[in-house]
C-alpha positions as CSV (number, residue, x, y, z in Angstrom):
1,X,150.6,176.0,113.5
2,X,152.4,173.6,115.8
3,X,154.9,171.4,113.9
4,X,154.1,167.7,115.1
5,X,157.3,166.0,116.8
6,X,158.8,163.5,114.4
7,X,159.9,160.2,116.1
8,X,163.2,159.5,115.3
9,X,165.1,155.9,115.5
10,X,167.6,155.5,117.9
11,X,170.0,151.7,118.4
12,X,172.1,150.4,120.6
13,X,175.5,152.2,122.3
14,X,178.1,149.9,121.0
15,X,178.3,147.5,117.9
16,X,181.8,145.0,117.0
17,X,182.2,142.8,114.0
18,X,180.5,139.2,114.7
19,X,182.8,136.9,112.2
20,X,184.7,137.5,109.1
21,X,184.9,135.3,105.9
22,X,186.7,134.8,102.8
23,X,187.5,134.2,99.0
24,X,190.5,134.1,97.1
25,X,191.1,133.8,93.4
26,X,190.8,130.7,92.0
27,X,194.3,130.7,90.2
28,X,197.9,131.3,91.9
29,X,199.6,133.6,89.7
30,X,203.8,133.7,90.5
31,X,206.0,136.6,89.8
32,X,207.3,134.5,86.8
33,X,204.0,134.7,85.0
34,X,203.8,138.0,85.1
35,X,207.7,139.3,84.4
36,X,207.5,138.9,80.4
37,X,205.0,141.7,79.5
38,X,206.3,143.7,82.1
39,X,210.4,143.2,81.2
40,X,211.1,142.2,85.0
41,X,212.1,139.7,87.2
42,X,210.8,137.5,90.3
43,X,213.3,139.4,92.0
44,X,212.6,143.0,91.5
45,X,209.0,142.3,92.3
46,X,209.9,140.2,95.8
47,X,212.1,143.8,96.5
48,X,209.7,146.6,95.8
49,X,206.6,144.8,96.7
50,X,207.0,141.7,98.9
51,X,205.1,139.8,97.0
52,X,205.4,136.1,95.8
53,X,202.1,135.6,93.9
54,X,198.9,136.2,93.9
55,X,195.1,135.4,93.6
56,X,193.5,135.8,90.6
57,X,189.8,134.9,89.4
58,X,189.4,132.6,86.4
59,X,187.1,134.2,83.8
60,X,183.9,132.9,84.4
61,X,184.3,133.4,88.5
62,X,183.3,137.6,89.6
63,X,183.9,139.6,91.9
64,X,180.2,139.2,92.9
65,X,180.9,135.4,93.1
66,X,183.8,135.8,95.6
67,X,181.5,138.7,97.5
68,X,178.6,135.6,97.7
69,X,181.4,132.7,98.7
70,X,183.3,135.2,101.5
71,X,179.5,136.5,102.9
72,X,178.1,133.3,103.3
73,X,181.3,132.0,105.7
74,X,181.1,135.1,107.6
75,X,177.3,135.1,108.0
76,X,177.8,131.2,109.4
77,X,180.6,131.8,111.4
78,X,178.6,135.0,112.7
79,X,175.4,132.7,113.7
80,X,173.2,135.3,112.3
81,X,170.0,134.4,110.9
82,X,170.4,136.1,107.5
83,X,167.3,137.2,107.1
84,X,168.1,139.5,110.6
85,X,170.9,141.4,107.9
86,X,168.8,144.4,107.1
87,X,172.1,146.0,105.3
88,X,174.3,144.9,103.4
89,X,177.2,147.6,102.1
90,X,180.2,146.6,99.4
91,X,183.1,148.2,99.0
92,X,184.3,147.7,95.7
93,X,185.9,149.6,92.4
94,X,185.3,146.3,90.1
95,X,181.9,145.8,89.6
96,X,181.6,145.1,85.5
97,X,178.4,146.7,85.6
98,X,177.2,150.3,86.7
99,X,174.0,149.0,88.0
100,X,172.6,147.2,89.6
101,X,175.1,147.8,92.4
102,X,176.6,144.2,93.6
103,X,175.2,144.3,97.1
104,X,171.7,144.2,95.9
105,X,172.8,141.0,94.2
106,X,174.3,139.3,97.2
107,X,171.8,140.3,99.8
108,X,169.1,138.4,97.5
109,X,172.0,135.5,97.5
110,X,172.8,135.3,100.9
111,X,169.1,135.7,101.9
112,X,168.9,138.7,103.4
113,X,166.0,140.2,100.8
114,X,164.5,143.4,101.6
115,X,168.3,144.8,102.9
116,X,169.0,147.9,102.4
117,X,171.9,147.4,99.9
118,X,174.7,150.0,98.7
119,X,177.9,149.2,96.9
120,X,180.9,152.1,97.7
121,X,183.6,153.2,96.0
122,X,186.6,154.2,98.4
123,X,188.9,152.1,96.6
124,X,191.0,150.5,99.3
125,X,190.0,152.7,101.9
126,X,186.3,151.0,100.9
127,X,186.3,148.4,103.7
128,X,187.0,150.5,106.9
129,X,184.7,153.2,105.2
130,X,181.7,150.8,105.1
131,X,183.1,149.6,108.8
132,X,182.6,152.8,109.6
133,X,178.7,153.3,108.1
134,X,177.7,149.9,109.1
135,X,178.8,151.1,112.6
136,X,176.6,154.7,112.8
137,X,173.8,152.8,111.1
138,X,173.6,150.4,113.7
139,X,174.2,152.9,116.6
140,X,171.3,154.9,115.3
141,X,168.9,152.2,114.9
142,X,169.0,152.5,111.0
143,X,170.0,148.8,111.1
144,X,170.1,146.1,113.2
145,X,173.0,143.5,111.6
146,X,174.9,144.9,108.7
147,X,176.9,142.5,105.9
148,X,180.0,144.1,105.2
149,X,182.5,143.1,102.0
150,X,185.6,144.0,100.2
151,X,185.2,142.8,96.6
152,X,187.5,142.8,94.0
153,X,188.2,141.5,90.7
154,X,191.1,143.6,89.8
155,X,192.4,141.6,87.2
156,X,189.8,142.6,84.9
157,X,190.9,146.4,85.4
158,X,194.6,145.9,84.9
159,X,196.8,146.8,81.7
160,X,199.3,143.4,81.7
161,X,202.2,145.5,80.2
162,X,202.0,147.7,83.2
163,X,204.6,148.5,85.2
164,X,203.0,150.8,87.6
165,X,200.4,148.6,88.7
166,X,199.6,145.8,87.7
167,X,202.2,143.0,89.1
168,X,200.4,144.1,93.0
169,X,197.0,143.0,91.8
170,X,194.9,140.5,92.9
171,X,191.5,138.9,93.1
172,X,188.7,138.4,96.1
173,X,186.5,139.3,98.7
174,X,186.3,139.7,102.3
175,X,183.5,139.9,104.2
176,X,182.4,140.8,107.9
177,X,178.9,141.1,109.8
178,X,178.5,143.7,112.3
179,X,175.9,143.8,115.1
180,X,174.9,145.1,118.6
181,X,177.4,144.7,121.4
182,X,177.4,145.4,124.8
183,X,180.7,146.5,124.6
184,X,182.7,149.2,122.1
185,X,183.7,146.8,119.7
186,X,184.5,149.6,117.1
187,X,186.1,152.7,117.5
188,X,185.8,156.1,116.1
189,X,187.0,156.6,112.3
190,X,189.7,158.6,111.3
191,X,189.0,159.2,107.5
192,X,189.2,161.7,104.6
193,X,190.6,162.7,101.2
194,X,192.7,164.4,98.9
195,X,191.4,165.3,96.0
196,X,194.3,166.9,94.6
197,X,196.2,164.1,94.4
198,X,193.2,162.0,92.7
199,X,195.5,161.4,89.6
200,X,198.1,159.8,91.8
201,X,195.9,156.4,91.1
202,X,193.6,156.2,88.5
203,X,191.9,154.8,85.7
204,X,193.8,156.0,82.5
205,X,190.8,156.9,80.7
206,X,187.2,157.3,80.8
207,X,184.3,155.0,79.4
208,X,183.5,157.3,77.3
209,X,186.9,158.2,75.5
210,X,186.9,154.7,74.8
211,X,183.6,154.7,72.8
212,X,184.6,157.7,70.9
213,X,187.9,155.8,69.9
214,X,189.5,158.5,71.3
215,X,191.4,155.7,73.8
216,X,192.0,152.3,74.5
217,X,189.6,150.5,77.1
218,X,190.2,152.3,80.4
219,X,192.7,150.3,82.8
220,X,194.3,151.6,86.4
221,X,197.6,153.3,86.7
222,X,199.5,154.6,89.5
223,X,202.7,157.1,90.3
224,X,204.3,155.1,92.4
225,X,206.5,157.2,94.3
226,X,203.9,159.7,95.1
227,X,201.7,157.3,96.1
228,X,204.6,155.5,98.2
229,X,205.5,159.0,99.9
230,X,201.9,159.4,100.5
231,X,201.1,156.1,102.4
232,X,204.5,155.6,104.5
233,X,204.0,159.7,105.8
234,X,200.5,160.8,105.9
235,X,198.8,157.8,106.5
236,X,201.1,157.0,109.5
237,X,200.1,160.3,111.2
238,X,196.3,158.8,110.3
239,X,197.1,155.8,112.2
240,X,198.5,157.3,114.9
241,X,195.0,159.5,115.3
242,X,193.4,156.7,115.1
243,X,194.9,155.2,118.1
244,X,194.0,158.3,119.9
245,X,190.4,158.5,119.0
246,X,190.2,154.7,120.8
247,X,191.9,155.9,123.4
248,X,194.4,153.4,123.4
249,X,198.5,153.2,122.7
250,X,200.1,151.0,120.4
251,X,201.3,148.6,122.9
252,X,198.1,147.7,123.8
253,X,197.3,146.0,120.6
254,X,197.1,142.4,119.4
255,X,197.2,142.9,115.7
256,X,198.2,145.3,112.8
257,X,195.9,144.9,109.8
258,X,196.8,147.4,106.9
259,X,195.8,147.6,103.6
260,X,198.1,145.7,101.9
261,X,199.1,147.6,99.6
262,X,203.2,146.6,99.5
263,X,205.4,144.9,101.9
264,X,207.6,148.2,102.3
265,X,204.8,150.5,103.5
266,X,203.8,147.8,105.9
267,X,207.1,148.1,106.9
268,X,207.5,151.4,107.7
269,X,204.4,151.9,109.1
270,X,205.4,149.6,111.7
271,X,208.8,151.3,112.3
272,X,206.7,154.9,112.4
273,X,204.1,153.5,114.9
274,X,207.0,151.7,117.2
275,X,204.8,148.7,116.9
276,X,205.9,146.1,119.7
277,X,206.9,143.0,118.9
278,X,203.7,141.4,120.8
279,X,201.5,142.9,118.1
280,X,201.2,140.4,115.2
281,X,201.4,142.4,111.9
282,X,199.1,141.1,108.6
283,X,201.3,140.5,105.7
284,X,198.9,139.0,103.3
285,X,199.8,140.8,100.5
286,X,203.1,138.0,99.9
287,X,200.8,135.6,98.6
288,X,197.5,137.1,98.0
289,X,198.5,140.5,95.9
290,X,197.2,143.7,96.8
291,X,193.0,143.1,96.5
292,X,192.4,147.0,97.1
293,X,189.1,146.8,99.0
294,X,189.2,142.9,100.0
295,X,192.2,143.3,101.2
296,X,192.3,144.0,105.0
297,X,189.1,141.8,105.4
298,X,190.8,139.6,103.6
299,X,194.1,139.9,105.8
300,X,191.9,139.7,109.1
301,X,190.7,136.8,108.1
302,X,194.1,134.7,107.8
303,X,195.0,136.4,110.7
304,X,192.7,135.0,112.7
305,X,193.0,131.8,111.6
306,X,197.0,131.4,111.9
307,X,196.5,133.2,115.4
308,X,193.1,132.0,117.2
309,X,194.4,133.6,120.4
310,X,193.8,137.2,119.0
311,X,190.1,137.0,119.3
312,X,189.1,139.3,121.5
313,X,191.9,141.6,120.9
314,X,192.0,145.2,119.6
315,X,193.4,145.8,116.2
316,X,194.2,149.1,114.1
317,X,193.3,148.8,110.4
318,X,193.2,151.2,107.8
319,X,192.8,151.3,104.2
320,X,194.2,154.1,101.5
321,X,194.4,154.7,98.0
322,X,192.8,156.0,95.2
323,X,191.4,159.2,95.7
324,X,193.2,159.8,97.2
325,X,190.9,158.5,100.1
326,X,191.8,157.2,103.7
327,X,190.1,155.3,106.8
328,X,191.3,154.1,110.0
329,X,189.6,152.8,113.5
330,X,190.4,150.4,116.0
331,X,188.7,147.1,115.9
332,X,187.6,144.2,118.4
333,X,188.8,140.9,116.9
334,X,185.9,138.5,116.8
């Protein structure tokens, strides 16, 4: 028997990110509101963090909410019919709800019905991950525009007498749509995991240990040290792969945009990656929080809008953290 030939889709050679948008929290929360239940200061948090306050989401606003607000700027700012978006990918660790997945939501919002729609869970290496699928979709003629957002509500996931975590948190979404290009607008993905760290930042319980009464609802929790050793040393050597797998050298970029996960890692990786001064560096995280997977959509899109000259610039982001899971790739800025 002669097995028929199977036709198999194929796209176009090169994709890039059309337009970015954004939503923050609807409430500024200082350092000072959060210092009681955690017996600190404004200082001690400005030292080990960088941060001044952050974003948070009112009770009534979601994460789904800010994932609608931040894809409708970027699909306008894109010029992309919406109904053209034939998948729409979240990263996210906040949805209240185990299903439906959030991205199935906002495609029927945004009006991208029937979309392929898929929420993942890479924590904050969630938003270069979906970069990275929106990107082989494309390229294999899977998809022809992709939506792709960071959404967080990470207030609703965080103990308040926490001293591990929870002064870094904030809320919102970030939100990018990716298309055809006639040039390499995204380059390859350096990405991975470590399982054997997974405990380094986790939830502190499961769902259901919390029904049983065997534990209090489930919030996250983090080592900070380990994870701090982690992200200045590994996820440098990640970056610096990354910049090899574009082809390119460090000097020849126009922006930084790392997770922002803490001012001091930011930092470093700067100092590790002998960053030149020409290359503006994201430091979102002093007045926004760390939003895990919003956060470098989120930090790309101030960017850009304190520095309109970078469009058309390369820029190295990469995401990391619970998982322990990572993501890097070099980026043209739209």
């Amino acid at each position: 028997m002669t097995t028929p030939i199977l036709r198999q889709s194929q796209g176009p050679a090169f994709t890039r990110i059309l337009g970015f948008g954004a939503a923050r929290g609807d409430i500024s929360v200082p350092n000072e509101d959060l210092i009681g239940p955690i017996d600190s200061s404004d200082e001690w948090i400005r030292q080990r963090t960088g941060i001044i306050t952050r974003t948070r989401a009112s009770q009534d606003l979601l994460a789904v909410d800010l994932a609608t607000d931040a894809a409708k700027e970027a699909i306008a700012v894109s010029g992309i019919d919406p109904a053209l978006i034939d998948a729409v990918i979240i990263a996210t660790i906040s949805n209240i709800q185990q299903t439906p997945s959030m991205a199935a939501v906002v495609a029927d919002r945004v009006g991208s019905n029937p979309a392929a729609a898929y929420d993942v869970n890479a924590a904050c290496a969630g938003y270069p991950y979906a970069i990275a699928q929106a990107d082989a979709l494309i390229r294999s003629g899977a998809a022809t525009y992709a939506l792709v957002i960071g959404a967080e509500k990470l207030s609703d996931v965080v103990d308040p007498t926490d001293r591990s975590i929870s002064f870094l948190l904030g809320d919102g979404a970030g939100a990018a749509v990716v298309g055809p290009s006639d040039y390499p607008g995204i380059a390859p993905t350096v990405w991975g995991s470590d399982g054997s760290k997974a405990g380094a930042v986790a939830m502190n319980a499961t769902l259901q240990e919390y029904r049983r009464g065997e534990a209090d609802w489930p919030t996250l929790r983090q080592e900070g040290q380990t994870v701090f050793r982690w992200a200045v040393w590994d996820m440098a050597k990640v970056a610096k792969q990354a910049l090899e797998a574009a082809g390119i050298t460090a000097d020849q970029l126009a922006a930084f945009i790392p997770h922002q996960a803490n001012m001091r890692i930011i930092d470093e990786f700067a100092k590790q990656l002998k960053l030149p001064d020409s290359v503006v560096i994201a430091r979102d995280i002093e007045t926004t929080g760390n939003t895990s997977a919003a956060s470098i959509p989120l930090a790309a899109h101030r960017l850009l809008q304190e520095n309109p000259e970078l469009s058309g610039g390369l820029a190295l982001q990469i995401g990391f953290g619970a998982g322990l899971v990572f993501a890097a790739q070099v980026v043209v800025l739209p």
